[in-house]
C-alpha positions as CSV (number, residue, x, y, z in Angstrom):
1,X,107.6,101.0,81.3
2,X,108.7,101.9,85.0
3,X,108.6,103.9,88.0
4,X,105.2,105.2,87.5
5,X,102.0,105.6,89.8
6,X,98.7,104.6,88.8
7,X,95.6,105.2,90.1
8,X,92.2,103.3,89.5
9,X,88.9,103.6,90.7
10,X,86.9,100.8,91.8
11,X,85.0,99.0,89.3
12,X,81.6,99.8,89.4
13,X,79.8,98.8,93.0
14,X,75.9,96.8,93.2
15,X,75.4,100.8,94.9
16,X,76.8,102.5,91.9
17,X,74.3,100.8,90.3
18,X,71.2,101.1,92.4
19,X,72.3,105.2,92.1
20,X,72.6,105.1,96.2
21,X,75.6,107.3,98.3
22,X,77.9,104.5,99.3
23,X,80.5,106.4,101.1
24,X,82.1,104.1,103.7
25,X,79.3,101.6,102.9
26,X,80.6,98.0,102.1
27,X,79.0,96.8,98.7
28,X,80.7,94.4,96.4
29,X,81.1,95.2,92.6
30,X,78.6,94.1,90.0
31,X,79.6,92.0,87.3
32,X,79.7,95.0,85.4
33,X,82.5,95.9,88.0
34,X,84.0,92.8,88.0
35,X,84.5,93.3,84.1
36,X,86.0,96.6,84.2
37,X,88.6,95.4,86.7
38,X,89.6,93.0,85.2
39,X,89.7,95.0,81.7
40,X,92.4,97.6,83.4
41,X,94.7,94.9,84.3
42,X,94.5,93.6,80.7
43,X,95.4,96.8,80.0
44,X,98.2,97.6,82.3
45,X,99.6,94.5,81.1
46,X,99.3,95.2,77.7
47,X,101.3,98.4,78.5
48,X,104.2,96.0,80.2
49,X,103.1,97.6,83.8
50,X,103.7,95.6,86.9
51,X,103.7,96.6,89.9
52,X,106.3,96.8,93.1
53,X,103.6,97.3,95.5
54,X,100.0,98.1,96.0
55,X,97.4,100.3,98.8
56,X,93.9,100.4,98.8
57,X,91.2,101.2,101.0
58,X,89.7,99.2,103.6
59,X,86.4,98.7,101.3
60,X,85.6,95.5,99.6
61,X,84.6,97.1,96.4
62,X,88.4,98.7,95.8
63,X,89.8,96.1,97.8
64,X,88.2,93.2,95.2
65,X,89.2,95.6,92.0
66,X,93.1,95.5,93.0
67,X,92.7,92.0,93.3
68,X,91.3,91.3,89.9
69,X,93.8,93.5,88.3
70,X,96.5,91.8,89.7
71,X,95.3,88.7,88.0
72,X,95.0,90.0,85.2
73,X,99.0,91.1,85.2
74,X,99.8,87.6,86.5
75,X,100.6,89.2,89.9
76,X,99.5,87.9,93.9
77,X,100.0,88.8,97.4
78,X,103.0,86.8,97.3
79,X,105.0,88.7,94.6
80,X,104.2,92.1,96.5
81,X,103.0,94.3,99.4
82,X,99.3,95.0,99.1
83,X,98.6,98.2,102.1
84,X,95.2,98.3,102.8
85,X,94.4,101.6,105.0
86,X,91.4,103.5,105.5
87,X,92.8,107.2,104.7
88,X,92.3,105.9,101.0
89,X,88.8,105.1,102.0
90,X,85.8,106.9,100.0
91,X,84.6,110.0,101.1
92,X,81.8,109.5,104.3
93,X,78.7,110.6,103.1
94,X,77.1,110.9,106.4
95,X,73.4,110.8,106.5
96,X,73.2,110.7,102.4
97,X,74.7,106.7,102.8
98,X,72.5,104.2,101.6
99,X,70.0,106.8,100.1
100,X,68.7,106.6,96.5
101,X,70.0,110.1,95.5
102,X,66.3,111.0,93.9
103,X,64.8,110.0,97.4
104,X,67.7,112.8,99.2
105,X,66.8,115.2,96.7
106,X,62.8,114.7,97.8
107,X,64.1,115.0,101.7
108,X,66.4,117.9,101.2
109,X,66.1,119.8,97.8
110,X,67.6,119.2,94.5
111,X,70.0,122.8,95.3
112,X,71.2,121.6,98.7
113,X,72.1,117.7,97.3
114,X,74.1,119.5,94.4
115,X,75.8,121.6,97.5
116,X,76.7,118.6,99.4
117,X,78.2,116.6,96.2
118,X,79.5,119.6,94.3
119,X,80.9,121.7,96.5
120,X,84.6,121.6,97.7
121,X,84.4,122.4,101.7
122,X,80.2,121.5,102.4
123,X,80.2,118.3,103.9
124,X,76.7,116.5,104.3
125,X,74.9,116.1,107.9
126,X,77.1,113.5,109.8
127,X,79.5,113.1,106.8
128,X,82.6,114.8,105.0
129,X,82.9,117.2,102.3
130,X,85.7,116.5,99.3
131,X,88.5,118.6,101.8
132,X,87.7,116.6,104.8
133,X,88.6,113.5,102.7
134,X,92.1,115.4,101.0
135,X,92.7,116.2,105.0
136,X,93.4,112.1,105.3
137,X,94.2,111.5,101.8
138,X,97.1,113.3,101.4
139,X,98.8,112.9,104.5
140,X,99.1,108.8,103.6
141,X,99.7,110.2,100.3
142,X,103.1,111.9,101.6
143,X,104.2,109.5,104.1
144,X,103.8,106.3,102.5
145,X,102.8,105.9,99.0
146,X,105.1,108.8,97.3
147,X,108.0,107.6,99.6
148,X,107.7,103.9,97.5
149,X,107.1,106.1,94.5
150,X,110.3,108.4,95.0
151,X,112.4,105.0,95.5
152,X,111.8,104.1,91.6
153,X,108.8,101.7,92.7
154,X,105.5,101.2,90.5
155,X,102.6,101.9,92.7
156,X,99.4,101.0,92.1
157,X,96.2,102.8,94.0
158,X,93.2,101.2,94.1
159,X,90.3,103.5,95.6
160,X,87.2,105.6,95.2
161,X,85.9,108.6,93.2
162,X,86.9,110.7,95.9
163,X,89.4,109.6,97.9
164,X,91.1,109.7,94.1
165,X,90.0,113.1,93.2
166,X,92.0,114.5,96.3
167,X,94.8,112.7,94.7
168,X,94.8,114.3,91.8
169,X,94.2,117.8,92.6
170,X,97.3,117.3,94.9
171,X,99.4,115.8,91.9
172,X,98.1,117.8,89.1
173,X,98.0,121.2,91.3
174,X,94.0,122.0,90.3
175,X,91.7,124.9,92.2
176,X,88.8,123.6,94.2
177,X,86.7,124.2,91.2
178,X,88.5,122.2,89.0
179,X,88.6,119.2,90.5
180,X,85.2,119.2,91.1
181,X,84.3,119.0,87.5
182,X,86.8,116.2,87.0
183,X,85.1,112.9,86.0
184,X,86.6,109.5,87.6
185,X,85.6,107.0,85.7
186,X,85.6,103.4,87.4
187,X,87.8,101.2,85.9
188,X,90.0,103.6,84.1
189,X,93.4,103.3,85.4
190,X,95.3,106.7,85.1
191,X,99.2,106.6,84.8
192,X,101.3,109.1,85.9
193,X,105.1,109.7,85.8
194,X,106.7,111.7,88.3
195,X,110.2,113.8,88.7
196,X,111.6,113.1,91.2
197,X,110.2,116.5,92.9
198,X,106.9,114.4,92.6
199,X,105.6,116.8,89.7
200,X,103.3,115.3,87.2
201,X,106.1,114.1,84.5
202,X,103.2,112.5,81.8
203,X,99.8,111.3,82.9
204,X,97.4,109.3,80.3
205,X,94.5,107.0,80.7
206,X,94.5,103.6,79.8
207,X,91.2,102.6,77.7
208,X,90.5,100.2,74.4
């Protein structure tokens, strides 16, 4: 298979886990993690996928996942490009980072948490909302990653639920609403296939 763009999120973080906001916050993965990155590159090699280059955020968590699929393909730094910029970073959660989402519910109300996480254009005190995070996504998006993609390249994106969510609504042309429903698992690398208009050709997700 080639000329296709994939795009995982990081396995699951030691803050996924603890249920805290991590937004740009700098935890590593769990073992947990570590498993499910290294379970999509089993996968994308199962499917014949390797890769011409690679961007990811500047967070240790996405940063550690692309490096464990990449093992797992029989790929390094030597063989290609890895771009590491912080437009791909996760969205900033402001004030909510490092809280225990049941103690932000106690400071601020169960109705005004679900605002701040579920709603398209409400950022959090100090923090960004899911457009704020497109707004730097999707530039990088046009200038740099779809250019490799448009040249016949297999890209690989390794990020976070929401830097990957503005990603897809792009790519996949969804309402506000839409995406916001849309699950991103971590670990679960998503393939698309492109025209060469950059419309979504074929999309699947790789799992067992």
């Amino acid at each position: 298979m080639d000329n296709v763009l994939v795009l995982v999120r990081h396995g699951q973080s030691e803050w996924n886990k603890r249920n805290l906001f991590t937004g740009w916050r700098d935890p590593d993965l769990t073992d947990q993690g570590v498993s499910e990155a290294q379970k999509a590159g089993k996968l994308l090699k199962s499917q014949g996928i390797h890769f011409d280059v690679a961007y990811t955020s500047m967070l240790r968590r996405a940063q550690r996942t692309l490096s464990l699929i990449m093992e797992n393909i029989d790929q390094t730094e030597d063989d290609l490009p890895v771009i590491r910029d912080k437009a791909l970073n996760e969205r900033d959660y402001g004030e909510l980072s490092g809280l225990n989402k049941d103690e932000a519910r106690a400071r601020w109300g169960e109705e005004q948490i679900l605002i701040w996480r579920r709603s398209y254009d409400v950022p959090p005190p100090g923090g960004e909302s899911l457009k704020d995070t497109a707004a730097r996504v999707l530039p990088f998006y046009k200038t740099r990653i779809w250019p490799d993609v448009k040249a016949g390249k297999n890209v690989v994106v390794a990020a976070h639920g929401n830097s990957i969510r503005a990603l897809i609504m792009y790519l996949e042309t969804l309402t506000a609403q839409q995406i916001l429903e849309r699950e991103v698992a971590t670990g679960v690398p998503m393939v698309y296939r492109l025209t060469m208009h950059g419309h979504v050709e074929d999309r699947r997700n790789l799992v067992a």
